[in-house]
N, C-alpha and C positions, 0 to 999 in steps of 0.2 A: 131925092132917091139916091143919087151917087154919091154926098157927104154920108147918108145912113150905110149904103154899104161901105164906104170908107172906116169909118166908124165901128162895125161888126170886125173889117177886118183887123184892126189895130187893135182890140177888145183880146180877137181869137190871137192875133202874135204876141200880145203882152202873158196871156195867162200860160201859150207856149214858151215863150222864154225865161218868164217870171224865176222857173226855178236857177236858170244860168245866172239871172241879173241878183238874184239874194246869196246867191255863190259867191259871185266877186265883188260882192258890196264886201268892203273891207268891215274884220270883222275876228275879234280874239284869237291867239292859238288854246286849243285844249291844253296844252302842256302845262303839269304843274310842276312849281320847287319840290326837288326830290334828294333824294340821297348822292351821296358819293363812294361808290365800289373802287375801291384800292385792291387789284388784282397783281400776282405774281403773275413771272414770266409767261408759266404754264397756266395760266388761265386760273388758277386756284386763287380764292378769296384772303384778301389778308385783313383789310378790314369794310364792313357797311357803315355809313355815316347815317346820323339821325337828322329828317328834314327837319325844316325851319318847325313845323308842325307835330313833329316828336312821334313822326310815322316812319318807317322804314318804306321807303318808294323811290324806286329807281327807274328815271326814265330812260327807254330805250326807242329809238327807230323799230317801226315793223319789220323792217329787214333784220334787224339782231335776236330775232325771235324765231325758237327752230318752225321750222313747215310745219314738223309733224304737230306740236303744242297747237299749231292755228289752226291745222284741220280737225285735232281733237274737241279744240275750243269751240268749234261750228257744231261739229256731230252732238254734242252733248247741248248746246245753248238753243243755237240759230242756223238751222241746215241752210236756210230759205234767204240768209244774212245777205247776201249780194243780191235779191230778187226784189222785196220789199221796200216798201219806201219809207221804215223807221217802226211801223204796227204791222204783223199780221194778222188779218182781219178772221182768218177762219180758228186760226189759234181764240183769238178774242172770243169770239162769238161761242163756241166749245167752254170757255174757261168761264164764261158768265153766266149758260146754262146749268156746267157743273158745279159751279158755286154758291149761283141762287134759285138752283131746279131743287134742292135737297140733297145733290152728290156732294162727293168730296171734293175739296177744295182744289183747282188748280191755277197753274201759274202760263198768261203767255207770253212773256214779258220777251221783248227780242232782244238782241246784245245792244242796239242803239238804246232802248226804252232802258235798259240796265243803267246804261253808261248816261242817262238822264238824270235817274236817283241816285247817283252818285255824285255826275259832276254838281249836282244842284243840291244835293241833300234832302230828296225830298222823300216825305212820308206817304209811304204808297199803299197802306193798309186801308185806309177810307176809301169810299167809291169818290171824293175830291181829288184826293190825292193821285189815285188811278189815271184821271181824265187829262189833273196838271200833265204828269207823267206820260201820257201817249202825246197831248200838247208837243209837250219840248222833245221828244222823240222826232217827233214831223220836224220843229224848227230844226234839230241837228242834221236831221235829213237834207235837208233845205240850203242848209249854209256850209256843211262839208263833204267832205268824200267820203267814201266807205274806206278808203285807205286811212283815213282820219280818226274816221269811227272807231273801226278793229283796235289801232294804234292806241287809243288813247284807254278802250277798254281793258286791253292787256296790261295797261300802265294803273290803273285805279282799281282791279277788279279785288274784291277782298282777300286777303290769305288768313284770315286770325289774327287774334290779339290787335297789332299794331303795323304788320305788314300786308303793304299795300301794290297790287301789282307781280305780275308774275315774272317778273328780274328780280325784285329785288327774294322775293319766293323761291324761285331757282337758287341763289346763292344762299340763304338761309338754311333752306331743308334740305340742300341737293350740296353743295357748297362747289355749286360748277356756273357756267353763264349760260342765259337762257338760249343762246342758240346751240349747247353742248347737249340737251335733254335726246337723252334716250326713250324709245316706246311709252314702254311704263311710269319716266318720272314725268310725260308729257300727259298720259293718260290722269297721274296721279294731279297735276296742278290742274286739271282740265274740269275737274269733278270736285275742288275745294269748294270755290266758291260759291255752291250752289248753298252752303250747309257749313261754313268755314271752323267755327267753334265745335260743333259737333261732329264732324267728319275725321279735324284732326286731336281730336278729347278721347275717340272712340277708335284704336287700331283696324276693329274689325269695319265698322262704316266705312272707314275710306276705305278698304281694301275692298269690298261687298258694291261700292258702287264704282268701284274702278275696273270691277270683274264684268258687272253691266255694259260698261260702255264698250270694254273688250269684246266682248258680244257682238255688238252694232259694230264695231272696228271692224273685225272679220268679214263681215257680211258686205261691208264697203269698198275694202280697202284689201288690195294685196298682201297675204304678209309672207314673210322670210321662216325658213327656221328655224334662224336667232333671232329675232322677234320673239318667236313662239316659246325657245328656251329662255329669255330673258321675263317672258309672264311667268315662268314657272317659279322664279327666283325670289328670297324676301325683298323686298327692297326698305330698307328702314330709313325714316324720315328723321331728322334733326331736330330739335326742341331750338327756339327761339334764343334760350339760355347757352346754346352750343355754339352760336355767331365767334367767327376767330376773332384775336385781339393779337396780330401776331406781328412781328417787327415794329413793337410803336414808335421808335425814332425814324425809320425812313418811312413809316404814313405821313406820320405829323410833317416831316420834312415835304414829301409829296405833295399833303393838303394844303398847305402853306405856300407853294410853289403855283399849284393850280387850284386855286377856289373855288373855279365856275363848271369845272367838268364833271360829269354823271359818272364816269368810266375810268380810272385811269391803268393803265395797261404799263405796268413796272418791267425793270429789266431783274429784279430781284430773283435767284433761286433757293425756292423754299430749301433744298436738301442743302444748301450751302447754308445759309443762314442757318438751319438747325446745326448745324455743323461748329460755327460760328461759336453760337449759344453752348454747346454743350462741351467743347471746350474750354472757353470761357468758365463756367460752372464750377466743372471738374478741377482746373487748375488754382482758382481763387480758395476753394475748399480746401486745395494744401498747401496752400501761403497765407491762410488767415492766421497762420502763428505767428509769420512775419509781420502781423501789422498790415499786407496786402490786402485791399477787401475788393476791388472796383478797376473797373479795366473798359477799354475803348475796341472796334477792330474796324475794317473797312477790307474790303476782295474786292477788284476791278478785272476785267478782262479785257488786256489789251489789244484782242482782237477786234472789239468794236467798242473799247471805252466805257462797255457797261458798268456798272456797278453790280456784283450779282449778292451781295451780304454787307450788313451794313449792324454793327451793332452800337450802340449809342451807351449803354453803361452796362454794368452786368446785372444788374435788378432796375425795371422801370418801376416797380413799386414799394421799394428801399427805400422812402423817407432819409434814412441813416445817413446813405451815402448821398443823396440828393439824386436818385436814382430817377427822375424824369429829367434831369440835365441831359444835352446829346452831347457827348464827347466827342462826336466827331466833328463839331462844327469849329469846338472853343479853341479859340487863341492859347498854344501853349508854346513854350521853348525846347525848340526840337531838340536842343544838345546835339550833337555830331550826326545828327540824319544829312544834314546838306554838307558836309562834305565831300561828298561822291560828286556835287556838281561844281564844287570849286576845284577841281583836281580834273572835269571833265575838259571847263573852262581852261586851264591849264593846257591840258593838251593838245586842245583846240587854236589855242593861241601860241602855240610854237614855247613855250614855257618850260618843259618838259614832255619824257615820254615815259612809258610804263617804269621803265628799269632806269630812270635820271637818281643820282645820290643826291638826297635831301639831307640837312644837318638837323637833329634834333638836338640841339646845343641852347643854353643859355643864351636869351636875344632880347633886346630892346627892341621896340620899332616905334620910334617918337616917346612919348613917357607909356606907350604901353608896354606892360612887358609878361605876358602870358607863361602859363605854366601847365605844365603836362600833368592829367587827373591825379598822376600814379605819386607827383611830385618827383619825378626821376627823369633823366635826359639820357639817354642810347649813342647817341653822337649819328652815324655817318648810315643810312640805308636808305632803300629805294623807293619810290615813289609811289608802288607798291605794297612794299609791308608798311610803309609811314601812313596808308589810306586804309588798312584792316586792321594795323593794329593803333588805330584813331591818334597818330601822334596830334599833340597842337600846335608845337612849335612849324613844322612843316606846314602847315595849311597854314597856320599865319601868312608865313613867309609867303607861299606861295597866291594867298589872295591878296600879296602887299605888290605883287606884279604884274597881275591883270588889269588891263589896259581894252575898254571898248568892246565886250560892258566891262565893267567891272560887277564884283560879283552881288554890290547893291543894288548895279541896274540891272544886274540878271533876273536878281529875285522879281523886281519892279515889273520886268517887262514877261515873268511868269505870271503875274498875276495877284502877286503874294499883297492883300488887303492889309491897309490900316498899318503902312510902313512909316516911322517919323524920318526925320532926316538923315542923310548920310553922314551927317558928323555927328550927330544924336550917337551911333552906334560906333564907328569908327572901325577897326578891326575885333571887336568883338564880336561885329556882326556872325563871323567864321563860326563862333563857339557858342551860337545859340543866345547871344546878347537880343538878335530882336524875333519876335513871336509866328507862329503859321497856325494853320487848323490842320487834323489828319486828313481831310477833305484834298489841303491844298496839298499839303506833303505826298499823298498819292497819287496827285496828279502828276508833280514833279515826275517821280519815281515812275511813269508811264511813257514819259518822254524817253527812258531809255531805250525803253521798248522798239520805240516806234522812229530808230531814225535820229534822235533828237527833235521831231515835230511834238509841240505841245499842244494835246488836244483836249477842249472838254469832258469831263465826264457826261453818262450817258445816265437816266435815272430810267427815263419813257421811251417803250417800244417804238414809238413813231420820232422821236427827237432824230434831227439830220445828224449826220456822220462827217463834218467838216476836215478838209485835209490837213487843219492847223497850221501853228505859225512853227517855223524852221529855227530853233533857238541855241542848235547844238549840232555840227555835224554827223553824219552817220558816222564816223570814222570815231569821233571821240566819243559818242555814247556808247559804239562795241567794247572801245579798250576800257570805259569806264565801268562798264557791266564787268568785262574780261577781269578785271583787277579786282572787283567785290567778290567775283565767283571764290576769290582762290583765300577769302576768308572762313575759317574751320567753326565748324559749329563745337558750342561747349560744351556739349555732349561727348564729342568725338562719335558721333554715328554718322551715317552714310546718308546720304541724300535719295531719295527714287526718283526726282526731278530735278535739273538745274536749279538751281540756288544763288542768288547772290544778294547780300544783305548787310547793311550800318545799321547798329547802335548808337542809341544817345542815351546821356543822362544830363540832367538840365542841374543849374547851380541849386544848392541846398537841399539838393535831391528828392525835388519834389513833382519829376517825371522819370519817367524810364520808357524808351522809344528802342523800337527794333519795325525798320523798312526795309524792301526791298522786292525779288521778283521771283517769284516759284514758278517755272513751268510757264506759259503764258498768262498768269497770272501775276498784278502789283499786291500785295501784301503788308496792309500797317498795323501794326500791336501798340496800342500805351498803356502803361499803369500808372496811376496816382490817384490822388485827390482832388475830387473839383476846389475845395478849399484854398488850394495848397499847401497844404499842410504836409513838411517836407517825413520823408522816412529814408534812414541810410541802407535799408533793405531795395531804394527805389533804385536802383543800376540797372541801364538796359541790356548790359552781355549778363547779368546773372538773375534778371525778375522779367523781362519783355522776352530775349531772342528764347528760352527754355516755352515758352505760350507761342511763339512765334513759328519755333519745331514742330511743336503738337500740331498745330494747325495745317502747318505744309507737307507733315508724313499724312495725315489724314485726308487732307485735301487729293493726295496721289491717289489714295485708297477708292478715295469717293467718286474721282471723276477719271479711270484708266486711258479714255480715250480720249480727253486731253493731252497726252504725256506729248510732250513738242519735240520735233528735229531739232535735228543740232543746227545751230544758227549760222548763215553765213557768213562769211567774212567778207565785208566792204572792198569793194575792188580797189579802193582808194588804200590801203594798208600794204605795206612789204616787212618782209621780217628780216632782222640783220644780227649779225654778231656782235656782241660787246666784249668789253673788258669785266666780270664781275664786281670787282672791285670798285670801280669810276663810273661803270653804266655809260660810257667814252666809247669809241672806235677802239679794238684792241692795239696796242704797239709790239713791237718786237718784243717786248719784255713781260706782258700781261700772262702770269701763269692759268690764271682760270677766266674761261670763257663761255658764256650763256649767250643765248639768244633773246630779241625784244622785239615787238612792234613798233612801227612808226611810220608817223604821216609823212612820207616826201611832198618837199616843200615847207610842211610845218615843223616838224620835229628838231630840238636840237640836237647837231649831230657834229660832234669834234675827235680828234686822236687822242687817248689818254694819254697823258704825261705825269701817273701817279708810280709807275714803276719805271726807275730805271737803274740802268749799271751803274757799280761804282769797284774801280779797281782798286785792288789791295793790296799793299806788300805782305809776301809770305813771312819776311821775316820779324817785319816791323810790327803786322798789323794794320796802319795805317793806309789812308786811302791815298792814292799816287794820282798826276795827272800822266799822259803822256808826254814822250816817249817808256814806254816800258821795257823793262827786263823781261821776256816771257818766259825764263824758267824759274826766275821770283815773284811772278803776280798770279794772280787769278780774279774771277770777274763775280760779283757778288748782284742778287737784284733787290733794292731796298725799296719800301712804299714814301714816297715825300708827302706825306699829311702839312697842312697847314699848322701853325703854331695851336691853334683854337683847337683844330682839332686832336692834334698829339696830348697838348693838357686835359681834355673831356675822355680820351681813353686810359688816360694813367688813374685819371680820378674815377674811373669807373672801373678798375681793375683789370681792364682788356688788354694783354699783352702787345705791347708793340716794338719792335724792332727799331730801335734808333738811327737812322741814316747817319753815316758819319760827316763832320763838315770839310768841305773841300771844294776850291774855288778852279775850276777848268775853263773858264770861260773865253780868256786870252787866247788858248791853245783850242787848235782843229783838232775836231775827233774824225778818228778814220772813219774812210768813206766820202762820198759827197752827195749833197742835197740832191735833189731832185731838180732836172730840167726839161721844161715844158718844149716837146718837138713838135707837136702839133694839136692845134691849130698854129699856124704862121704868123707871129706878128706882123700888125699893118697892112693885114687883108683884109676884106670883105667880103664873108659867106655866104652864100644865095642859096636858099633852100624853095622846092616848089611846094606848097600844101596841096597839087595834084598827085605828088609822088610821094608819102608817107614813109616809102622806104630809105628816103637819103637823109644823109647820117654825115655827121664830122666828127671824124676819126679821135681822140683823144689820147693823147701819146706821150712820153716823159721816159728818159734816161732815168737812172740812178742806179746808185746799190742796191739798194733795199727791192727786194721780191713784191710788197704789197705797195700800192698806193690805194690812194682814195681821193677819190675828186669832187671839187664844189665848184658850184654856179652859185655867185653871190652869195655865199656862204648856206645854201642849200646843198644838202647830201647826195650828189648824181650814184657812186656808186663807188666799191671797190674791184682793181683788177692788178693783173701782175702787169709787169711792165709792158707785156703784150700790148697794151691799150685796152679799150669804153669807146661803145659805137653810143654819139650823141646828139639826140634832137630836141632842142630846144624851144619849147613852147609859145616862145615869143620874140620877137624881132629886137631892134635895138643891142645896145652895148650890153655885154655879159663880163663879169668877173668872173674867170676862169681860175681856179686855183688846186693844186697838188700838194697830198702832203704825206710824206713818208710815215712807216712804222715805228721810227725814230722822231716824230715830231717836225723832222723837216720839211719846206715848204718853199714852192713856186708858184706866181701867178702871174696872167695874161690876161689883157680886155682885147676881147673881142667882137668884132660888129657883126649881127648876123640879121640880114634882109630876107622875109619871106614873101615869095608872091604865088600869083595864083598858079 
């Protein structure tokens, strides 16, 4: 008797529990292989991918599915969907009366018993087929959730033709995501499937039973309104044939990227990228005389690295030009785009500062020996104009100085792909000798932006925002923007936005590059040939920066409230006087004098010694030393150029003043040098780091009104002989040194101990 009731009871807890244990009995997910939604920023469709099965079906979570679409989907299918266990039996029982009593036909199929002949395909016309179908109803019952259920029902339910599923429905007929459906377009997906072909073959059907459910809505369900004026409204549905095809280079980029996702959520904007495109368009239409037919572009926002436009060729379905090529990915030779980071490099590295005189003179450097595009050499200007108006000889020189990186491991440790060796390129590298993508190029060009930190580009909304790597200080990527700003557009028009932008054009002229930074925006234009196939119309200041304008007056237009503050200036920066002429400290003799940036501690910074006196007999003419007559002499100021450069301005017809020769060297010039009075030789200065404010005084005799003083040949500052109040950042021996207006000069080491 007690095994028997043992026996009852385990009977009654098995067929209790039965339904828990066929639950977690492991056991398929419903999810099938579905499409891929390539959406822009703003949620708008740029492309639907076709499943493996040549259905348009996009799966989503039930959470990605608006409320209202669910509750519609209930009201109109299965009120009773959460009560039932897969059949309802009084629906059944009604549907078989009125089907085999002599009524009309009906239907009680519930959204699981749906979601049965679907996921199984089965044929539910026969009273076989029927019985399979309530069958496998119970099993789905059985083995998942209702949360399962719903999900997978919304994921397979028919839409017509070949779309499958009310996501991928939503972006087809709606062209928004399905948790964006408003009343109507929820009402309207809610009531396809009953009738898919003929509801949307037929404008009025769908409309007539979407007015139905509206009915029952009312009656259920709160409404607004704007609900109410939103029923009033057409709402017109999409034809299949309508599906966008829109930025097919950063889809493909995209898809390619991410294979295995349902969704991807771009940082792309649609009005930029049309923007892009119709530029693009507009512009190649009036240079197809020139032989121009085909063109590249990329917009980045370096406020978070996105990418917001990205156009890959200017016809993807141009055969002609090989118009499904992505130009933005392909290896080209930038021509003069990276010189804005050899020149950064430069400043950074104590090399130069904005306003240093570079030689654009005839040069060898080992058997290379470069040559300026124009074939013509300028001789002597600054660091500055030699970087806007793209000298080569300059940038040579100046990447034949950099030291750690240099500017091959610069590129290296940017990232720049598929480098051969450093002696592969030699100094050519400077002139566009080895290759980048405009991908990599505007990433470069965002490092200005940001600091000198190089940071990835950004494609997907959810992608991390990394603080990148520090490759440039902030100091030299301001002066290095600072110096491109102050290059003219060849238009001569006006900017609405910040502007600063290099040109290139690659050997044989078969690119043309214009980079650079509009507003918080990086900006790259190319034009050519994917061929290579060169054309002497390809010049980047006369075929890229004119596309490159258009682009960034429009871009102002388009996006106002973008327009950026004016950017700060690096605390690490001081501004100083120079000599024009030398880009030197001015001397007592320096007629003209400008102002420049520069890094204390990095910059180089000396007393010019390109002007100085030379006295002259009145009667003779000739230069005198002292002692002088001074009611026969007067004092003259001549420039002393180097021999290279006085023959490079005769040969280029630049007037110059001939210094006359004359040897003073024997004899003292009036006046005396400079003498350091303090700091005190053969002391030792204790400074506390509790007290910030204590200083060693910096002090020096002389004639001369100005000095200027250096720590180990660092700039401390200039003052009159009053003295420089000085604290030195570091302990240990200093070279102390003064040096007059006149080039004269004193120096002292000094020991200086800091404690706490």
């Amino acid at each position: 008797m007690l095994k028997h009731r043992l026996f009852k009871r385990f009977i009654l807890a098995l067929l209790i529990l039965s339904p828990l244990l066929i639950r977690l009995w492991p056991h398929e997910s419903l999810a099938v292989a579905g499409s891929t939604a390539v959406l822009a920023q703003d949620g708008k469709l740029l492309r639907l991918t076709l499943a493996p099965d040549q259905r348009y079906r996009l799966w989503l979570p039930l959470e990605d599915f608006s409320p209202t679409l669910i509750a519609a989907l209930k009201l109109q299918e299965d009120r009773w969907f959460y009560y039932h266990p897969g059949i309802n039996p009084i629906s059944l029982l009604r549907a078989i009366t009125a089907t085999y009593g002599g009524g009309a036909r009906q239907g009680a199929s519930t959204l699981t018993m749906q979601l049965a002949r679907l996921k199984y395909r089965l044929n539910t016309k026969s009273p076989g087929g029927k019985l399979r179908q309530i069958g496998m109803a119970l099993w789905l019952e059985a083995r998942y959730s209702k949360h399962d259920i719903l999900e997978a029902y919304l994921n397979l339910a028919p839409y017509g033709r070949n779309i499958e599923g009310a996501a991928a429905a939503s972006l087809s007929y709606f062209g928004k995501p399905a948790k964006a459906l408003t009343l109507p377009e929820s009402l309207t997906l809610a009531v396809i499937p009953q009738q898919p072909n003929q509801r949307l073959g037929s404008g009025a059907s769908l409309t007539d039973a979407r007015q139905r459910l509206w009915q029952r809505w009312q009656k259920r369900y709160a409404v607004s309104p704007e609900q109410i004026r939103l029923m009033t409204l057409p709402l017109p549905v999409k034809r299949l044939e309508q599906l966008p095809f829109r930025a097919p280079h950063w889809v493909e980029q995209r898809l390619a990227d991410s294979p295995e996702q349902s969704t991807l959520n771009t940082t792309l904007d649609l009005q930029l990228q049309t923007l892009l495109e119709k530029q693009i368009r507009q512009y190649l239409a009036q240079s197809s005389t020139r032989g121009i037919v085909n063109a590249s572009a990329m917009l980045v926002d370096t406020r978070d690295q996105s990418v917001r436009a990205l156009v890959g060729s200017a016809d993807y379905f141009n055969a002609s030009i090989a118009g499904q090529v992505n130009g933005t990915e392909a290896k080209r030779s930038p021509g003069s785009t990276l010189k804005p980071f050899i020149y950064a490099l430069g400043l950074d590295q104590g090399v130069i500062h904005p306003q240093s005189i570079l030689r654009d003179t005839p040069s060898a450097f080992g058997p290379y020996q470069p040559e300026n595009f124009d074939g013509r050499f300028v001789g002597p200007l600054s660091a500055t104009e030699a970087l806007i108006k793209s000298r080569n000889i300059p940038a040579v020189w100046l990447a034949s100085q950099l030291k750690n990186p240099s500017f091959y491991d610069f590129l290296q440790l940017a990232g720049i792909s598929k480098l051969k060796s450093e002696n592969h390129y030699g100094l050519a590298l400077v002139l566009g000798g080895g290759e980048v993508s405009m991908v990599e190029l505007a990433g470069l060009y965002t490092m200005l932006l940001n600091d000198g930190r190089l940071k990835p580009l950004r494609y997907l909304k959810e992608s991390p925002k990394p603080r990148g790597e520090v490759l440039l200080s902030p100091e030299a990527s301001w002066l290095a923007l600072d110096m491109l700003s102050k290059n003219p557009r060849p238009d001569g028009g006006s900017n609405a936005w910040p502007v600063a932008f290099k040109t290139g054009t690659s050997w044989g002229f078969r690119d043309a590059w214009t980079a650079g930074v509009v507003g918080p925006y990086v900006l790259v234009v190319w034009l050519g040939n994917f061929d290579g196939q060169g054309n002497p119309a390809l010049i980047g200041l006369e075929a890229a920066a004119p596309l490159f304008f258009r682009i960034s007056d429009a871009l102002a237009l388009a996006k106002p409230a973008d327009k950026p503050q004016p950017r700060s200036t690096p605390m690490g920066l001081k501004r100083i006087n120079i000599c024009t002429a030398s880009g030197d400290l001015p001397n007592a003799y320096c007629p003209q004098q400008s102002s420049t940036w520069f890094i204390p501690g990095k910059s180089p910074i000396r007393v010019s010694t390109l002007h100085q006196p030379v006295h002259i007999d009145t009667k003779s003419g000739l230069a005198v030393c002292p002692p002088y007559d001074p009611a026969h002499t007067k004092t003259e100021i001549f420039e002393f150029w180097s021999s290279d450069m006085a023959r490079l301005f005769k040969e280029a017809g630049v007037p110059r003043r001939k210094p006359p020769h004359i040897d003073c060297s024997g004899i003292a010039s009036p006046g005396d040098a400079p003498k350091i009075s303090s700091p005190l030789a053969g002391l030792s200065y204790t400074l506390r780091l509790s007290k910030p404010d204590e200083t060693i005084p910096l002090q020096a005799a002389a004639s001369s009104e100005q000095l200027y003083w250096f720590d180990n040949q660092i700039y401390l500052g200039s003052a009159k002989t009053s003295g420089l109040a000085w604290r030195p950042q570091a302990g240990g021996w200093h070279q102390l040194s003064v040096v007059d207006d006149q080039g004269r000069s004193d120096s002292r080491q000094v020991m200086v101990e800091l404690l706490p």
